[in-house]
C-alpha positions in Angstrom: -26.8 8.2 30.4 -27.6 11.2 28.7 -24.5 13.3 27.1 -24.4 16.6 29.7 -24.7 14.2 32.6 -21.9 11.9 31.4 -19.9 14.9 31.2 -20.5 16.2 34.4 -18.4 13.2 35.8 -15.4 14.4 33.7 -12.5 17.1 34.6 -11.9 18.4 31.7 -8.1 19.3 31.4 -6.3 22.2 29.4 -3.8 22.1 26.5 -0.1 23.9 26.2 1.1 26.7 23.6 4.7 26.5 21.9 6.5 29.5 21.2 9.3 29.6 19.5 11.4 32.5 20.3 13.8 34.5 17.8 15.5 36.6 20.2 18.1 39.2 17.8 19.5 42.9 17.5 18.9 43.7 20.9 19.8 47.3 21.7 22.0 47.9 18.5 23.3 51.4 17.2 26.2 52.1 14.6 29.1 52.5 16.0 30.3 56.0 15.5 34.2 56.2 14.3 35.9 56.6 17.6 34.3 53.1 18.5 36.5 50.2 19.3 35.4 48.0 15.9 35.4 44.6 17.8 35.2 42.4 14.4 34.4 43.1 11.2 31.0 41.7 9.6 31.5 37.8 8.5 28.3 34.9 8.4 28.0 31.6 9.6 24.9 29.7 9.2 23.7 27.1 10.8 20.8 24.6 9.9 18.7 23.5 12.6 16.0 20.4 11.6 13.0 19.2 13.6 12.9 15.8 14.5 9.8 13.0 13.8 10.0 10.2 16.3 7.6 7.1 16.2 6.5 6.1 19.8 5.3 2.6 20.3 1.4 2.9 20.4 1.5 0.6 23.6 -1.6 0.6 25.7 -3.9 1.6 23.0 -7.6 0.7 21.7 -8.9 0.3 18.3 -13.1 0.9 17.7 -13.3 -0.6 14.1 -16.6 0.2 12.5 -16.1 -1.7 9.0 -18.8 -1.5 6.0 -21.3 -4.3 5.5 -23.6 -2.5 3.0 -24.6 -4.9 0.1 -22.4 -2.6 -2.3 -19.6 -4.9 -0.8 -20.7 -7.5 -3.2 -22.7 -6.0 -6.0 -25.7 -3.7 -6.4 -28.9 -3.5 -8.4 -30.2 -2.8 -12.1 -33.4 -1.1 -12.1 -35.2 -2.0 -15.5 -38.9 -1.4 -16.6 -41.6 -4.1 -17.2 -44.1 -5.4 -19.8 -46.8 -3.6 -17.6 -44.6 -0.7 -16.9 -43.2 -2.1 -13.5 -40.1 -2.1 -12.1 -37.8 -5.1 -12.2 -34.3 -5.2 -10.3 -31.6 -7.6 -11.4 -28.3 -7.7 -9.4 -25.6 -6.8 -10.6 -22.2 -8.4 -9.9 -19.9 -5.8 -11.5 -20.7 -3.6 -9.1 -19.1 -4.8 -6.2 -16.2 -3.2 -4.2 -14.9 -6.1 -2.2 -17.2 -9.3 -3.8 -14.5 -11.6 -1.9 -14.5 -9.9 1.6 -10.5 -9.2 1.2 -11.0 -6.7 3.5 -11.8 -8.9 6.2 -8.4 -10.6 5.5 -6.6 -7.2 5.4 -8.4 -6.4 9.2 -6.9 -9.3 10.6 -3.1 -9.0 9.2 -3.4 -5.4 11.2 -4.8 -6.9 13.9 -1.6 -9.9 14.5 0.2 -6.9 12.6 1.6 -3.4 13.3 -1.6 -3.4 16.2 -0.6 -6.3 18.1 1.4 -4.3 20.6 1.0 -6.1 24.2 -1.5 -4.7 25.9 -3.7 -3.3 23.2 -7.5 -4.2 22.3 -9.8 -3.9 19.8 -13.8 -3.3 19.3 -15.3 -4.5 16.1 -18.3 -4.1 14.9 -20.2 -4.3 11.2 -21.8 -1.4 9.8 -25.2 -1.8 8.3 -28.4 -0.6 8.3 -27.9 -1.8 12.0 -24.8 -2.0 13.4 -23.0 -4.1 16.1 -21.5 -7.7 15.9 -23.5 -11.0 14.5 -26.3 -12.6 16.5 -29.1 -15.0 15.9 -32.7 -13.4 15.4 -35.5 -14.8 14.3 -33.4 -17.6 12.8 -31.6 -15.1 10.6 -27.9 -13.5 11.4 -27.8 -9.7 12.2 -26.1 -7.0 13.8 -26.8 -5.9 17.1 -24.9 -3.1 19.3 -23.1 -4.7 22.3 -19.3 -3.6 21.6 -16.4 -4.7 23.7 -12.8 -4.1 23.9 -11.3 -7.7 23.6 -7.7 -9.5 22.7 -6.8 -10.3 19.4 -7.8 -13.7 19.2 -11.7 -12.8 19.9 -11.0 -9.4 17.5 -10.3 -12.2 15.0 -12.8 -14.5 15.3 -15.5 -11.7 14.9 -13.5 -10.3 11.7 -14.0 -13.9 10.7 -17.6 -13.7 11.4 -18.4 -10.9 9.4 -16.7 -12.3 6.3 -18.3 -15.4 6.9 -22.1 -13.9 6.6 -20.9 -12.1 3.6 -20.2 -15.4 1.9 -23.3 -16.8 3.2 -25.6 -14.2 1.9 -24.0 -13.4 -1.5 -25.4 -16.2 -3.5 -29.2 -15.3 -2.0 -28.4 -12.1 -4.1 -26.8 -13.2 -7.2 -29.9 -15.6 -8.0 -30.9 -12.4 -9.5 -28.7 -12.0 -11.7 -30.5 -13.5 -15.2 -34.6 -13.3 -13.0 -35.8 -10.1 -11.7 -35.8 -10.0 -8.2 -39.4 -11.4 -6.8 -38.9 -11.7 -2.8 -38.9 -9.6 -0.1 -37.6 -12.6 2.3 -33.8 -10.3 2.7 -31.1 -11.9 4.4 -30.1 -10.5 8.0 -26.5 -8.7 7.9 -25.6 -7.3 4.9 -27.7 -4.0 3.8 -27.6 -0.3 3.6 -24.3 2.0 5.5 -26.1 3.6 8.4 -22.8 5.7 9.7 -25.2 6.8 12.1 -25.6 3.6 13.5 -22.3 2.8 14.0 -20.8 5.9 14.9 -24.2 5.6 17.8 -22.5 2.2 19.0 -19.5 3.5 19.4 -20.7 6.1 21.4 -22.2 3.5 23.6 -19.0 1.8 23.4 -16.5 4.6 24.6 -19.3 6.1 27.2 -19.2 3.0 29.1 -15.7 2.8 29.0 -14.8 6.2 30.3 -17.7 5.7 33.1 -15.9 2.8 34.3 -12.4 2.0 35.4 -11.9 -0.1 32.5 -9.9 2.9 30.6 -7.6 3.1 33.5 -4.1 2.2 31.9 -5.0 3.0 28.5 -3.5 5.5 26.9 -4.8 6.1 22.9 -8.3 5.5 21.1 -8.3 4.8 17.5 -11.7 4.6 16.4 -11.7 3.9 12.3 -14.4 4.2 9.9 -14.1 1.8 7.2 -17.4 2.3 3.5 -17.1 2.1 0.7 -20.3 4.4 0.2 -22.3 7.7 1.2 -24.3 6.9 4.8 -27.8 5.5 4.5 -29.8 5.1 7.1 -31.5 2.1 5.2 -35.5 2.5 4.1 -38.0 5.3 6.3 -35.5 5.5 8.5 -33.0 8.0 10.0 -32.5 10.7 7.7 -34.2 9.3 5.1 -37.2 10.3 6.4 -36.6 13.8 6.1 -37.4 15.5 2.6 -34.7 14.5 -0.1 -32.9 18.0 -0.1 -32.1 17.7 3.8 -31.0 14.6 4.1 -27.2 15.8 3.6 -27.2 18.5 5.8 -29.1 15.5 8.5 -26.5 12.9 7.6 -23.6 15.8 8.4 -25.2 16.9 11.4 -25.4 13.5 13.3 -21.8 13.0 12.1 -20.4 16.5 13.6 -22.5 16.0 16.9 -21.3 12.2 17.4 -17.4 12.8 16.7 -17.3 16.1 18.2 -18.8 14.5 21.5 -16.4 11.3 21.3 -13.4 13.7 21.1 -14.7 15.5 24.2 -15.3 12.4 26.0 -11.2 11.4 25.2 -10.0 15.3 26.7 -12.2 15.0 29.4 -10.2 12.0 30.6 -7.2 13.2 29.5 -6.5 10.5 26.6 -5.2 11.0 23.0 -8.6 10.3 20.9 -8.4 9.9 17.3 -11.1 9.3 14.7 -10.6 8.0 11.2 -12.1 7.7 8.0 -10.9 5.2 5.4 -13.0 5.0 1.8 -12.3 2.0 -0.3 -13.5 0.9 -3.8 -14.9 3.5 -5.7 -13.0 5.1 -8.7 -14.8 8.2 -8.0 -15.3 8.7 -4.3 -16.1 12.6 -4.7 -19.7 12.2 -3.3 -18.2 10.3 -0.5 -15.4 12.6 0.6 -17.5 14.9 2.3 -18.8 13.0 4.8 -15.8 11.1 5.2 -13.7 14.1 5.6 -15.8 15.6 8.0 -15.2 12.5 10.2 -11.3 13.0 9.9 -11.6 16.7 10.3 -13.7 16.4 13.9 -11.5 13.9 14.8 -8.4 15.5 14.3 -7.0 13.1 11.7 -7.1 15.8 9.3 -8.1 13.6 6.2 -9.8 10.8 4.9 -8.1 8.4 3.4 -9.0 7.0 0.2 -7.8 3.8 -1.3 -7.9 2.7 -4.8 -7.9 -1.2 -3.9 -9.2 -3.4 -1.1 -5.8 -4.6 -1.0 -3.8 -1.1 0.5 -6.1 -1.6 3.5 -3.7 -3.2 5.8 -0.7 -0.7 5.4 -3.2 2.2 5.4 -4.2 1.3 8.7 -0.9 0.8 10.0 0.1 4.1 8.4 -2.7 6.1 10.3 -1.7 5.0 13.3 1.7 5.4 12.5 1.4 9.2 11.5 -0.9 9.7 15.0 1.8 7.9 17.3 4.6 10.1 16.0 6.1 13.0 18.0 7.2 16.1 16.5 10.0 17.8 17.6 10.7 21.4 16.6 13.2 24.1 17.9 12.0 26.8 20.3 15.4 28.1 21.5 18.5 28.6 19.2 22.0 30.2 20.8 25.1 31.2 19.7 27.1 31.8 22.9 30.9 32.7 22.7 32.9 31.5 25.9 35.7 33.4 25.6 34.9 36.5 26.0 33.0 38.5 28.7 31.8 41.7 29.7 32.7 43.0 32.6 32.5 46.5 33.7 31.4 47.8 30.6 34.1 46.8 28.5 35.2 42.9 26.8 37.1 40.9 28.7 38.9 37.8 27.5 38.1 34.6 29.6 40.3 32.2 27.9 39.9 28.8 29.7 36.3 29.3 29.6 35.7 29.2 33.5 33.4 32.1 34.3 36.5 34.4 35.6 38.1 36.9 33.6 41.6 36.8 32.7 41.7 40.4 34.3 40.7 38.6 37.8 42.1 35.6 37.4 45.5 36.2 39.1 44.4 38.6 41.6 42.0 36.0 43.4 44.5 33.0 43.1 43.4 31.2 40.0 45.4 30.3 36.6 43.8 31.9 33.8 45.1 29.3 31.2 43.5 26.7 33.5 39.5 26.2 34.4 40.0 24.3 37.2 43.5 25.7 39.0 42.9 25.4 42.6 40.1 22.9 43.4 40.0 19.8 42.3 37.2 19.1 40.0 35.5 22.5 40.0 35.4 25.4 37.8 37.6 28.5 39.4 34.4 30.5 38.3 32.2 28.0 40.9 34.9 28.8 43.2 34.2 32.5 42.9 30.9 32.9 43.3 30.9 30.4 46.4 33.3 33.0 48.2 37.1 32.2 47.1 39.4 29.7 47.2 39.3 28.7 51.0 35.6 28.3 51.1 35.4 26.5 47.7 38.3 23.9 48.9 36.4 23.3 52.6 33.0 22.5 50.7 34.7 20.4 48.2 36.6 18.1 50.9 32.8 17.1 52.3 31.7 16.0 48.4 32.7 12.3 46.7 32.7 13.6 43.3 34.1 12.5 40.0 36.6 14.9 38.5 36.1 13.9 34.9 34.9 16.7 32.7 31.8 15.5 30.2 32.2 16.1 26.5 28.6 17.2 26.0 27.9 19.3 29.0 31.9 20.9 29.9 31.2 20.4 33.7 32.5 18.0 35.8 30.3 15.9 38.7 32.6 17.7 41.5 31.1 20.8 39.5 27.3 19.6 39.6 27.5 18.8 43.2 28.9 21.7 44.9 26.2 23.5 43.0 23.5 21.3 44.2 23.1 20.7 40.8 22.4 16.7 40.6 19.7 17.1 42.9 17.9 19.1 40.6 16.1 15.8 39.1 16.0 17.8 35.5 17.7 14.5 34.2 17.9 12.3 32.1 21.0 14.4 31.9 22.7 15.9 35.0 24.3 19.0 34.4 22.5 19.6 31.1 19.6 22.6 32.0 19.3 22.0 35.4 16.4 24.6 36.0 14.9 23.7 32.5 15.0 27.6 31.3 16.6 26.3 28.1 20.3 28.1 28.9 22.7 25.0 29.4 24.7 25.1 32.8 27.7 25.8 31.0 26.9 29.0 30.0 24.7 29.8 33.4 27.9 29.2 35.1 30.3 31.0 32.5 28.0 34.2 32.3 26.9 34.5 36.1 23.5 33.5 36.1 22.1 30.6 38.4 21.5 27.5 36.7 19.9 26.4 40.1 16.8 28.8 39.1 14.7 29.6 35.9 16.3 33.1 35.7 16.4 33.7 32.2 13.2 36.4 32.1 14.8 37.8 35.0 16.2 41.7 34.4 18.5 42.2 37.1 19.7 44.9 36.1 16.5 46.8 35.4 17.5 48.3 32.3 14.3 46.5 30.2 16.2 43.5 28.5 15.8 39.8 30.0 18.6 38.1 30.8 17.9 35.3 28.0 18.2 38.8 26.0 21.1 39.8 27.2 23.0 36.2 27.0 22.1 36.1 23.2 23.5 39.6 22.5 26.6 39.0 24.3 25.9 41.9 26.9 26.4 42.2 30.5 22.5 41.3 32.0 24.0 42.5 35.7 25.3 46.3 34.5 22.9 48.7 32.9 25.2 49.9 30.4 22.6 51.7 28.2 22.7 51.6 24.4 25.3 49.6 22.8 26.9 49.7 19.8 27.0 46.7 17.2 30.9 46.1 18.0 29.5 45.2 21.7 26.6 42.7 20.4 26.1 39.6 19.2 23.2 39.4 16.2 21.4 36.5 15.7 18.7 35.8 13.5 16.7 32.8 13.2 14.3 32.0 10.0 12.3 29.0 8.4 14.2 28.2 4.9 12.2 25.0 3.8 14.4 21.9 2.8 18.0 21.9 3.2 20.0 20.8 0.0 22.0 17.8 1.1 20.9 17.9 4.3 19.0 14.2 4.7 18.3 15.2 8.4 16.0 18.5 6.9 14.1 16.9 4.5 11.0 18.4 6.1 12.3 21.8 6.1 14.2 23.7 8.3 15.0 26.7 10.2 18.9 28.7 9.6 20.6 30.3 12.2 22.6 33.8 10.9 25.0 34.6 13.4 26.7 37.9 12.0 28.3 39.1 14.7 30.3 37.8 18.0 31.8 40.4 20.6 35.8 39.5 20.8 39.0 40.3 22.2 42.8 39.0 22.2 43.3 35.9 24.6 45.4 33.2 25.7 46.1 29.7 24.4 44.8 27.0 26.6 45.5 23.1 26.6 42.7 21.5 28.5 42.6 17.1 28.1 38.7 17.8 28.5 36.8 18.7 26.6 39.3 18.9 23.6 36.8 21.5 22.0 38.2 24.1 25.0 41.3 23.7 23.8 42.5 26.6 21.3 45.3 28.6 20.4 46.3 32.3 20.9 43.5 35.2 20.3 41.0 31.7 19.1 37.4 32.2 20.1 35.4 29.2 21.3 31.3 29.7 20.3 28.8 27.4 21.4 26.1 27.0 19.1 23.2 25.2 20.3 19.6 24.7 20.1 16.5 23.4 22.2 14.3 20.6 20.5 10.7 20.4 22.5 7.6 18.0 21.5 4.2 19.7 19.6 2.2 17.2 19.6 3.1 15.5 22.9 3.1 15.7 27.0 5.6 14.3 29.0 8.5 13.9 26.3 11.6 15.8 27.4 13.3 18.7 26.1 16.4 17.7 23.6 19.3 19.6 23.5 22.1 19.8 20.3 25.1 21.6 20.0 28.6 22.5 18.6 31.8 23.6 19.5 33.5 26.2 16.9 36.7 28.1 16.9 37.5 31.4 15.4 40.6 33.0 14.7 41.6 36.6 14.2 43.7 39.5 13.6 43.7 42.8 14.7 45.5 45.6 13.3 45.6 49.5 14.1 44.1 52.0 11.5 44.1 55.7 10.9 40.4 56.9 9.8 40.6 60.1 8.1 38.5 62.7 9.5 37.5 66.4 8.2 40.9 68.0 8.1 42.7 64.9 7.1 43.3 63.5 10.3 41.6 61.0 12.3 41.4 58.9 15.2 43.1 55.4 15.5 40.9 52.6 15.2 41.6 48.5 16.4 40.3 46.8 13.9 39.7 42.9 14.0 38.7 40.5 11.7 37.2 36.9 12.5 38.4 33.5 10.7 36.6 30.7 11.4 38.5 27.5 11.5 35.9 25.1 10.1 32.9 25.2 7.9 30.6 28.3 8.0 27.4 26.6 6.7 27.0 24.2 9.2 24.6 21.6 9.1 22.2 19.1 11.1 25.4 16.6 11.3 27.5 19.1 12.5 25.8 19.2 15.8 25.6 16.4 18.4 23.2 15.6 20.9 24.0 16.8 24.1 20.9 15.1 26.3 17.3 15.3 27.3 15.9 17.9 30.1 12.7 16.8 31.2 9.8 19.2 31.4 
């Protein structure tokens, strides 16, 4: 079947974009001197890490295209005659793998790191032909009829190979003291025809998507395995072009083949990967190009090149390894203080944290030392926004709920299921992000938004900052209160800082949150059994820091979720600032203390769940 055709029969599907967003100084101005000053400047910094996670490779299938060129086992010295002829002698020395270790090496991956249940294998030897052994003419050689098969056949064929190697060698080094006089060649072992083998696997994997036999599977690891530069073996292939072309034909045929393998693994949605491994030479620079240009196409980056037979099995295991792993990275960093709202254009203390200021508490029944006052197992700010006490105790008597308030998330089940909220089927952790918009249901219920709905590029109140915008800066995203000033805002900023001194988690680099600013105002003390973080003392500010871990390099992996509780103390005092004829207004100053560290690290934070996508 020709290659457009074979296409034709494939859907092919689209790929996803990551943006990580750095949301900071949203609407700021300096405050001018009459300004309340709601804190002075302080820093806390916090070190968020991305995460590598290695997935088992389970329902996969390795193409193994391994070198039988007669390089393996020596190669030939080119002397002239008594008449001026050429004579060849072979040349041991010059071998790369004279003892077939490699075959050896093959099979430990193969009852190794590969032998995951459920995976399968194609082998086939590379030659001037390639394929697996069969009888012709009463001499061994390869011929192309690949199969994916268990590990037991795999095996045997890896057997096979080293086998013919053995077998052949001595034919070869009976020219090692008598110039070579017959043309009679063994079978299997001869020039390295990549273009041959990279053909049967082509044959292989068209089959196989053209069929239902890739149903189930869900990664292709197709591995190159010379030690030398491709040759299509004598007046053939590229070598019958002119000398000075047959690079540029060699790459060519190597671009086209794994460029069209890769589109044959997107068009059926599976995760494809090519690799080149080079092995055996001490100077493999005329090599690399070809074999990098097989990693590059398929998106293995680069080839690999061993100094010894011998780091064949790990580099194998490696490869796949580094293919199977997930990369997490951040794409939504917080700093949220509960505490504190605005309301009506001016900071409002909310000191139990439930979405009602203290200002409203005890007009509309509730306890503003105590989140959950009236209702049994719900948030008094729940209770608000479903209409009032009355309404919020009648819904509540028709719910079996758990009243136990979760560490990581703050809310309780009686909270997620008055909302709705365990229906959401965002798990694996209720109560988490139940619309997956990346703002936790805490805050979503703290702040006013609906964390029943992706709202967070919403702008209710139409004064041109999103909500998410307005959440990280500590405004009021249902008021259009115009320009603020920085005592009103929060200011975040987010930047990549490399590795993380004594930080094992960041080894890889990191990114550092600068949170320089956090809207406050006097409170209450509040004892709460659950969580013990919403417990704090007199004019204490409660922040939640957090941060959104999402897959690169994967579908289907869910969202991951960190965070921290941290307190801040402060003092206020009043201050005269002079002004042009010695007099001035008064000004409340405040100044922040935080109670633990401010250079927080990876360890500080714990994992509060998964989200799925």
């Amino acid at each position: 079947m020709s290659r457009p055709l074979l296409l034709k029969l494939i859907i092919i599907l689209g790929a996803m974009t990551l943006v990580f967003q750095n949301c900071s100084d949203v609407r700021l101005v300096q405050p001018e001197y009459s300004s309340q000053i709601s804190q002075s400047p302080f820093l806390m910094t916090a070190s968020i890490c991305p995460q590598t996670e290695l997935k088992p490779a389970a329902n996969t299938k390795f193409v193994f295209m391994i070198d039988m060129s007669v390089s393996n086992i020596g190669g030939w010295i080119h002397k002239v005659g008594p008449q001026g002829q050429r004579m060849s002698y072979w040349d041991a020395t010059q071998a790369t793998d004279i003892d077939g270790t490699r075959f050896d090496y093959l099979n430990d991956f193969l009852t190794g790191c590969g032998a995951q249940l459920g995976n399968q294998f194609s082998i086939m030897g590379m030659s001037h032909t390639a394929g697996t052994i069969v009888m012709n003419g009463g001499k061994k050689s390869l011929a192309c009829d690949p199969k994916f098969q268990g590990t037991a056949v795999a095996t045997g064929i890896v057997n096979s190979f080293k086998t013919a190697q053995l077998e052949e060698r001595p034919w070869y080094e009976q020219w090692t003291n008598h110039h070579l006089t017959s043309s009679d060649w063994p079978g299997v072992l001869g020039a390295t025809s990549y273009n041959s083998a990279l053909a049967c696997s082509e044959n292989l994997m068209s089959q196989e998507y053209i069929s239902d036999a890739h149903l189930g599977t869900e990664f292709y690891h197709i591995f190159m395995v010379s030690d030398g530069v491709p040759n299509d073996g004598y007046q053939k292939g590229c070598n019958l072009k002119p000398e000075a072309e047959r690079k540029d034909c060699y790459l060519s045929g190597i671009v086209d083949t794994t460029s069209y393998l890769m589109q044959l693994g997107l068009a059926k949605n599976k995760t494809m990967r090519i690799h080149a491994i080079s092995y055996g030479n001490a100077d493999n620079g005329s090599q690399s190009e070809y074999m990098d240009t097989i990693a590059r196409y398929g998106n293995t980056g680069k080839a690999i090149e061993l100094a010894r037979v011998s780091d064949f099995s790990e580099a194998l295991c490696k490869a796949v390894a580094s293919q199977a792993a997930v990369d997490y990275q951040a794409d939504f960093v917080m700093a949220i203080n509960l505490t504190t709202l605005r309301r009506g254009g001016e900071l409002r203390a909310d000191s139990d944290m439930d979405g009602v200021s203290d200002q409203e508490e005890s007009s509309k029944g509730f306890d503003p030392k105590n989140a959950r006052s009236r209702v049994l197992g719900v948030l008094d700010g729940i209770c608000d926004r479903l209409g009032g006490v009355s309404a919020c105790q009648q819904k509540r008597s028709q719910l079996n709920c758990q009243v136990n308030v979760q560490e990581a998330t703050g809310l309780s089940d009686c909270d997620l299921q008055i909302l709705g909220l365990d229906q959401m089927g965002k798990g694996p952790t209720p109560g988490l992000d139940s619309d997956g918009d990346g703002m936790p249901d805490l805050v979503e219920i703290v702040k006013g938004t609906d964390p029943a709905f992706p709202d967070m590029n919403d702008d209710p109140d139409t004064d041109g900052q999103a909500t998410l915008a307005e959440l990280l800066a500590g405004t009021d995203p249902f008021a259009n209160e115009g320009v603020l000033s920085i005592a009103d805002t929060s200011r975040i900023h987010t930047k990549y800082v490399g590795q993380v001194q004594d930080d094992p988690n960041c080894n890889y680099g990191a990114w550092r949150m600068d949170l320089e600013f956090v809207p406050v105002t006097p409170n209450l003390a509040v004892t709460q059994v659950s969580p013990a973080a919403f417990s704090h003392g007199e004019n204490t500010q409660v922040l939640f820091l957090f941060y959104r871990l999402n897959a690169i390099n994967a579908q289907g992996e869910a969202s991951r979720y960190f965070g921290t509780f941290q307190k801040l103390r402060y003092f206020f005092f009043e201050e005269t600032v002079p002004g042009p004829n010695g007099t001035g207004p008064v000004v409340l100053r405040q100044r922040l203390i935080p109670m633990g560290s401010t250079a927080l690290k990876s360890q500080d934070f714990v994992q509060l769940g998964e989200v799925l996508k």
